[in-house]
N, C-alpha and C positions, 0 to 999 in steps of 0.2 A: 534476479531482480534486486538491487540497491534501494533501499527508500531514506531518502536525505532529512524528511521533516514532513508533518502532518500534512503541510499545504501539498507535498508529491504525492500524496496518500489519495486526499480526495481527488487527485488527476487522475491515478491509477485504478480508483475504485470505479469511474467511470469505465475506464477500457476492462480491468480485470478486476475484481474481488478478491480475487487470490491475495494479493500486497496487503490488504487491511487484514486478511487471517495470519501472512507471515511476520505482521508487527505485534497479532496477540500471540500468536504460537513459532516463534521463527527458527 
């Protein structure tokens, strides 16, 4: 999983939550 910037973040926390825990803990 890549995440480019916060606004791909809140795309991804929609499908998976996983991406918001690997930007606090990556």
């Amino acid at each position: 999983m890549k995440i480019r910037g916060v606004k791909e973040v809140m795309i991804d926390m929609a499908q998976n939550q996983v991406t918001i825990k690997g930007i606090v803990e990556p």
